[in-house]
N, C-alpha and C positions, 0 to 999 in steps of 0.2 A: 143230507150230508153233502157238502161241498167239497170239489177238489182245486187243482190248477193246473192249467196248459199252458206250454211256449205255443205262442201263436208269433206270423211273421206279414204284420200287413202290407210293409213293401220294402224293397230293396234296403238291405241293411237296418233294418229296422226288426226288434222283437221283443216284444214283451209277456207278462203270464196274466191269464186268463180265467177267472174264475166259472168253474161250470159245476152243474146240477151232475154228482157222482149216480149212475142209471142203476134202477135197482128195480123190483126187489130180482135177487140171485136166481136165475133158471137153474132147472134140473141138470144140467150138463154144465151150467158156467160155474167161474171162478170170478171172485172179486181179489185184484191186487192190487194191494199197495206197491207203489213203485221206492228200490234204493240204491237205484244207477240206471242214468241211459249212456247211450256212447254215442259224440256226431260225426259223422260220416263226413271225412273231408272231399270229397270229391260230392258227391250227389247235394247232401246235404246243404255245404258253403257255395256250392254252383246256385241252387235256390235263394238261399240265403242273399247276396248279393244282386241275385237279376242275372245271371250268366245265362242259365238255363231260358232261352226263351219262350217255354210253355208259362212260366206263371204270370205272363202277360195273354194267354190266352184262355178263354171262357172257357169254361167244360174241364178245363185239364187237370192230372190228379194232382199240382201243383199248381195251382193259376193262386194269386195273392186276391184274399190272406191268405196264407197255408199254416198247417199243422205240423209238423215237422217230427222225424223218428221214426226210428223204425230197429233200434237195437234197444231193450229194456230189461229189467232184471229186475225183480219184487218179490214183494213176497204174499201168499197167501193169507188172505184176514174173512174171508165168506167162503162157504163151498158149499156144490147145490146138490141135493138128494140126491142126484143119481152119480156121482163123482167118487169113483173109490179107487182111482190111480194116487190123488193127492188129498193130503191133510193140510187141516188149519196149521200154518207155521210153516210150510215148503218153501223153499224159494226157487222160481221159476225164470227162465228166460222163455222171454216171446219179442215178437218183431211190432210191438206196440211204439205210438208215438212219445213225444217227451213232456209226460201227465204222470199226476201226481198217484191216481189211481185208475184204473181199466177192468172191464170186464170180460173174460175169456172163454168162448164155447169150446171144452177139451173137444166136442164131437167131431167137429169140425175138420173135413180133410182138408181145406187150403190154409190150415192156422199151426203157427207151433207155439203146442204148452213142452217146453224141455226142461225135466225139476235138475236144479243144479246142486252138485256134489258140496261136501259138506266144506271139504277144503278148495274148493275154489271162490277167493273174493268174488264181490257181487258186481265191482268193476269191471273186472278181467272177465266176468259170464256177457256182458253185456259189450264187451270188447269182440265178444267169440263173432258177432256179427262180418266183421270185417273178414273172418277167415271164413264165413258161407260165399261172402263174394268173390274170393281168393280161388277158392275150391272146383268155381263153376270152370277156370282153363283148363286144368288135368280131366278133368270132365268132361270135355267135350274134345280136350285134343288126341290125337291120332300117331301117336309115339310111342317108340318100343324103349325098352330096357336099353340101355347107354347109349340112347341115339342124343345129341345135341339140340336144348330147348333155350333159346333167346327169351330173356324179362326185357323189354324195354319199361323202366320206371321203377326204379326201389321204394317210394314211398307204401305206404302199408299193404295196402294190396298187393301191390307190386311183389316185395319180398317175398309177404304170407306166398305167394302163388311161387314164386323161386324156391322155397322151403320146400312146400308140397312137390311140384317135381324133382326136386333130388332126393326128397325121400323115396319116389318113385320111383325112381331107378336111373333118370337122365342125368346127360352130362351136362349144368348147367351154368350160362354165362347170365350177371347181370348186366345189367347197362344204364348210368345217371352220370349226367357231368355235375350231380351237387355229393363233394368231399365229404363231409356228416353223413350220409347216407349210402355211400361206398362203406366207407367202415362201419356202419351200424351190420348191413350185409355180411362183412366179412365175421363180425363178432358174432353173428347169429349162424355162421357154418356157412355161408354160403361160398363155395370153393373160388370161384371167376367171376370175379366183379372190372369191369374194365369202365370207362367215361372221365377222364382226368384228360384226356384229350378226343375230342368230339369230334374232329376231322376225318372226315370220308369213313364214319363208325362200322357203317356195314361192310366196307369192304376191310375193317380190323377183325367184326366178326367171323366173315369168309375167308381169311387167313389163320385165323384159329382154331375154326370149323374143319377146316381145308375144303372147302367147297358151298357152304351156307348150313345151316341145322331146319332140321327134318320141321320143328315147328318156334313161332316164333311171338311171342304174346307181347301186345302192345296195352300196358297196363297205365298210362299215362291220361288215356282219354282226351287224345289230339289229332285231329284227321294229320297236321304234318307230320307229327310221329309214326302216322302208321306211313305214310309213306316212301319215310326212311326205313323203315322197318323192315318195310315187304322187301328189302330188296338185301336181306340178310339171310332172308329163306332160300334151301339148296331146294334144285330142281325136284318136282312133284313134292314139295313141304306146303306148308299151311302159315299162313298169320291169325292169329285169334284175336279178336280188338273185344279185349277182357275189361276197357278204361269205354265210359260213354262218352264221343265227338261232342264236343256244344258249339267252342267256338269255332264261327266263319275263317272257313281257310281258302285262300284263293290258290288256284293250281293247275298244272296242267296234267290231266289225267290220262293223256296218255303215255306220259314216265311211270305213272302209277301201275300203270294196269300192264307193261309189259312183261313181268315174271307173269302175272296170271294169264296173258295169251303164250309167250312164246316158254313158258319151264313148268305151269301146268300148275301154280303156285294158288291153293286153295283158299279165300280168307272165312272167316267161320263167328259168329257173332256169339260173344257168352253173356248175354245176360241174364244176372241168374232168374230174375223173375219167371224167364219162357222155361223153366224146368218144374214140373211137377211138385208139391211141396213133400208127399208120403208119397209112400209106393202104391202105384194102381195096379191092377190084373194083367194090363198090358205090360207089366216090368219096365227094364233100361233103366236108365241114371234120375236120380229125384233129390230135391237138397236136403232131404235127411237120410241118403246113401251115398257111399260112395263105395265102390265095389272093386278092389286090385288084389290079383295076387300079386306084385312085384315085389323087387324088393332093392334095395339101392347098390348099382355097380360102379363102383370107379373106373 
């Protein structure tokens, strides 16, 4: 049986790829047919294009041609002897590429088989992706219940991650100078959206904050961003660079680096990859927990 892949041989360029569907079904795997992926605007379109400079380089888990995907949603059509979490007919989200069918070791600790609810479209499950990458900043930042948490970047991450800390208890400001995306924020609850005027932002921060906010996540994925950024964070706060740097920023770092010498200003890398996928014996945070009592203070 045969399937098909988006394969991406070079910049801007993709087309579908016919390949030998791997069979026959092990004891622990799953055969899915795929009925939504979702692309990842930032990782994704960076590949896509050439932005990312790995897929010019040998070895890399991007170098061209690449495969592309990694949010997908299917459904179950094989299941193997030993598999008696899921039945023929499930529909499953996994972090498989964008193929037409896939096969799934449930056993597997670094893999996610998650069966999706009956009333969640198979879009919107394969959508869910974007908010594991959203997820990874409250998870590693270092904030209490109504301390002040800066989004630099409303697009989807961005937000997702603005959502989750006000759910969690912070007082949160976004920050974009694109108008469509200020009000996509404010319709989706998010309280403080400011970027309609982009002039000296951190110090509009710092005046809102009254002093800078405890943590500050740079969801943009732009070394300049972050280095507006850091300087919105109040003494002994943190920057989270939750967006991945590609493009070349020329700069002088030591503007950058003076909250982190003279105010003690933390910066803290989330990506979510370096987080355990399940929970191991050693405990702490994994991307299928997320662990709060909090709850949201105005």
């Amino acid at each position: 049986m045969t399937g098909w892949a988006a394969v991406v041989p070079e910049a801007n360029v993709v087309h579908l790829e016919e390949f030998e569907i791997p069979g026959p079904v092990g004891p622990h795997e799953v055969l899915v047919q795929t009925e939504c992926t979702f692309i990842s605007t930032g990782t994704e379109l960076a590949n896509f294009t050439g932005l990312d400079p790995g897929v010019h380089v040998p070895g890399s888990w991007n170098q061209f041609p690449a495969r592309p995907g990694y949010a997908n949603c299917g459904r179950v059509i094989e299941l193997g002897s030993a598999v008696d979490t899921l039945a023929v007919g499930d529909r499953v989200f996994t972090q498989r590429k964008h193929v037409s069918h896939h096969l799934v070791a449930v056993d597997d600790p670094d893999t996610i088989v998650v069966p999706v609810p009956a009333d969640v479209p198979s879009d919107l499950a394969a959508a869910v992706r974007m908010g594991m990458v959203a997820i990874t900043a409250p998870q590693v930042a270092d904030n209490h219940v109504n301390d002040w948490v800066v989004v630099f970047g409303l697009g989807l991450v961005g937000n997702l991650a603005a959502q989750l800390f006000q759910l969690d208890g912070a007082r949160v400001i976004g920050v974009d100078p694109v108008p469509a995306r200020l009000e996509l924020a404010r319709r989706v609850g998010i309280r403080r959206v400011i970027g309609e005027d982009m002039t000296d932002i951190a110090e509009q921060v710092r005046d809102l904050t009254g002093g800078g906010a405890q943590t500050v996540v740079e969801a943009v994925g732009h070394a300049g961003v972050a280095e507006t950024a850091i300087h919105a964070a109040a003494p002994y706060g943190e920057l989270i660079l939750l967006g991945s740097p590609r493009a070349p920023v020329t700069t002088d770092l030591n503007e950058f680096l003076q909250p982190v010498h003279k105010s003690w200003v933390t910066i803290k890398g989330a990506l979510e990859h370096r987080l355990p996928v399940n929970p191991t014996t050693r405990g702490g945070i994994t991307t299928l927990t997320c662990q709060t009592d909090r709850s949201p203070v105005e």
